[in-house]
C-alpha positions as CSV (number, residue, x, y, z in Angstrom):
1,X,135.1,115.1,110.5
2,X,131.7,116.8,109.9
3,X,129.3,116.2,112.1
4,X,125.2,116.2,112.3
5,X,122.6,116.1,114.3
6,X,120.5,112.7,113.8
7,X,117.1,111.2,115.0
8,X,117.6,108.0,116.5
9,X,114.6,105.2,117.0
10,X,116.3,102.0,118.2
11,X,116.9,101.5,121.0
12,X,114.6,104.7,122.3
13,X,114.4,107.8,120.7
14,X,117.0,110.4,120.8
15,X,119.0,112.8,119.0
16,X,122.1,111.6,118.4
17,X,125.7,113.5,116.9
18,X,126.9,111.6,114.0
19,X,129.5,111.4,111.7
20,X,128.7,112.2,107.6
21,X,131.3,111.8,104.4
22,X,134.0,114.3,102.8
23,X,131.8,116.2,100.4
24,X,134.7,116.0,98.5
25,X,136.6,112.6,98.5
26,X,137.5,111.3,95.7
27,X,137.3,108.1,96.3
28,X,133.4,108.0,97.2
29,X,132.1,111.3,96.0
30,X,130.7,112.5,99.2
31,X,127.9,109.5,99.5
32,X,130.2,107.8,102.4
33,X,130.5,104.2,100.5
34,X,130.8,103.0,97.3
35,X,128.3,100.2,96.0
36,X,129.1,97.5,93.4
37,X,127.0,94.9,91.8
38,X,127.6,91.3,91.7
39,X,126.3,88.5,89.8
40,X,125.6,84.8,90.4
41,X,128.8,82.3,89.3
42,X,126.1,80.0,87.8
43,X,123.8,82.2,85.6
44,X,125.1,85.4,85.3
45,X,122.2,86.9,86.1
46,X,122.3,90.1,89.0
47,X,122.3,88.9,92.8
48,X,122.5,91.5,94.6
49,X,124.4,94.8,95.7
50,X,127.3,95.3,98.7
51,X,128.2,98.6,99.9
52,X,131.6,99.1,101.3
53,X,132.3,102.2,103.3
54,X,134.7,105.0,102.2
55,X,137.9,106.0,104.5
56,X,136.5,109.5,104.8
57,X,133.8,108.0,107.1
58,X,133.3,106.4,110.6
59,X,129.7,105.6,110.3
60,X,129.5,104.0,114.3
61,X,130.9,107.5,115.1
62,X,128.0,108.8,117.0
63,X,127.1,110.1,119.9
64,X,124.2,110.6,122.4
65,X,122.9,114.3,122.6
66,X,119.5,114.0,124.3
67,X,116.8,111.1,124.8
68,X,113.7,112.0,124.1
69,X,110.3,111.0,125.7
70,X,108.4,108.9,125.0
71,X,104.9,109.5,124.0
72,X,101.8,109.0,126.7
73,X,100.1,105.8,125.9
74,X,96.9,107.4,125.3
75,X,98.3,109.4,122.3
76,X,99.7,106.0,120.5
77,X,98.2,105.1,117.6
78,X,96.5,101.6,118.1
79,X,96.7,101.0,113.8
80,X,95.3,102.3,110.7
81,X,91.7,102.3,111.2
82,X,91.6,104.1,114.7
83,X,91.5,107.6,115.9
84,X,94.0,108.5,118.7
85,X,91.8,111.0,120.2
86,X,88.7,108.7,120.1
87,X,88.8,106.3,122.7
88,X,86.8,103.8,120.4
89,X,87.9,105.0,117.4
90,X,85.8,105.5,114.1
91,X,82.4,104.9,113.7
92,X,80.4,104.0,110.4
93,X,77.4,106.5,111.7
94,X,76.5,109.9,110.2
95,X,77.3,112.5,112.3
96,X,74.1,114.3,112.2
């Protein structure tokens, strides 16, 4: 088992200790699953991709180091064309 330390976003943030692949199975090369293509019965024609995991990897192994905090509401972005430290965001005005 080798183990990391991992950012978490759902449910809250946290950092989280979590389980990575064998940099040396054989079987998956170290990427922890191993991905194979698939076609439609009909055409032929590409469909999609599944991803099974490798043996050498237990990716709901994880667990909870720390929660973090959250961040005050008055430093949360409100979308793209707003400035978090303006309370009414930009203006189309020259400065001067």
């Amino acid at each position: 088992m080798r183990l990391r330390i991992q950012r978490s976003a759902w449910p809250r943030n946290a950092l989280i200790l979590t389980d990575t692949p064998r940099p040396d199975c054989p079987d998956c090369d170290g990427v922890g699953g191993i991905q194979y293509h698939y076609g439609d019965p009909e055409t032929g024609e590409y469909a999609g991709t599944d991803w099974d995991p490798c043996t050498c990897w237990h990716e709901n192994r994880r667990w909870l180091l720390l929660p973090l905090p959250r961040m005050p509401r008055w430093l949360r972005r409100r979308g793209q064309d707003t400035d978090p430290w303006a309370p009414g965001g930009y203006s189309n005005e020259p400065p001067f």
